[in-house]
N, C-alpha and C positions, 0 to 999 in steps of 0.2 A: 649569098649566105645571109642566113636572117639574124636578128640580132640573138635570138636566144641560141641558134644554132655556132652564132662568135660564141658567146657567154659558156658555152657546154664547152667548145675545145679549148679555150683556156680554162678553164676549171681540169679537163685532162691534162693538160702541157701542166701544170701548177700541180698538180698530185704528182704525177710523172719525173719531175724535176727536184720535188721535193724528197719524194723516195730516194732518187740517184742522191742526191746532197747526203741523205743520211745513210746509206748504205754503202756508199763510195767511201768517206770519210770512218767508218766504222772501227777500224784499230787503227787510226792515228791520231795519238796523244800528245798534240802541240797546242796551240792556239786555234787548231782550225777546228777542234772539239767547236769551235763556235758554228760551225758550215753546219754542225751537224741538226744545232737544235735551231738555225733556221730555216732546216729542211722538213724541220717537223713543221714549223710554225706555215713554211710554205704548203706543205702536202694540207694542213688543214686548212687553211682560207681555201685549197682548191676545193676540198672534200664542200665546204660552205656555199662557196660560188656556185658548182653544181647543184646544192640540195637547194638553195634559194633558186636558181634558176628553173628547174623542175617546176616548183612550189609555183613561179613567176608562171611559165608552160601551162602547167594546170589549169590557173585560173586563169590565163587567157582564152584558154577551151571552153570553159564552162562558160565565159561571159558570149561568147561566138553562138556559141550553140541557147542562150536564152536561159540556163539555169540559173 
């Protein structure tokens, strides 16, 4: 598995994970209200992780290929 190919599945596991954190948690009104906004903060570094890793993808393409 190549590094960008690591880099993409955790950026899914990291959205994946973060979703269940805030959707699991969803009507419980304890302290664990806190699980929930770090399931947001987790779902977005994932959503980051993938769009820089893309972006990363890309321009490794284009330096391969001489553009």
């Amino acid at each position: 598995m190549g590094n960008h190919t690591a880099s993409l599945a955790v950026g899914a596991v990291m959205i994946v994970g973060g979703l269940v954190l805030f959707f699991a948690f969803r009507d419980v009104e304890t302290p664990i209200v806190g699980l929930r906004q770090a399931g947001v903060v987790i779902a977005a570094l994932g959503a980051i992780e993938v769009a820089v890793t893309g972006w990363s993808r890309l321009g490794s393409r284009r330096r391969q290929h001489g553009r």
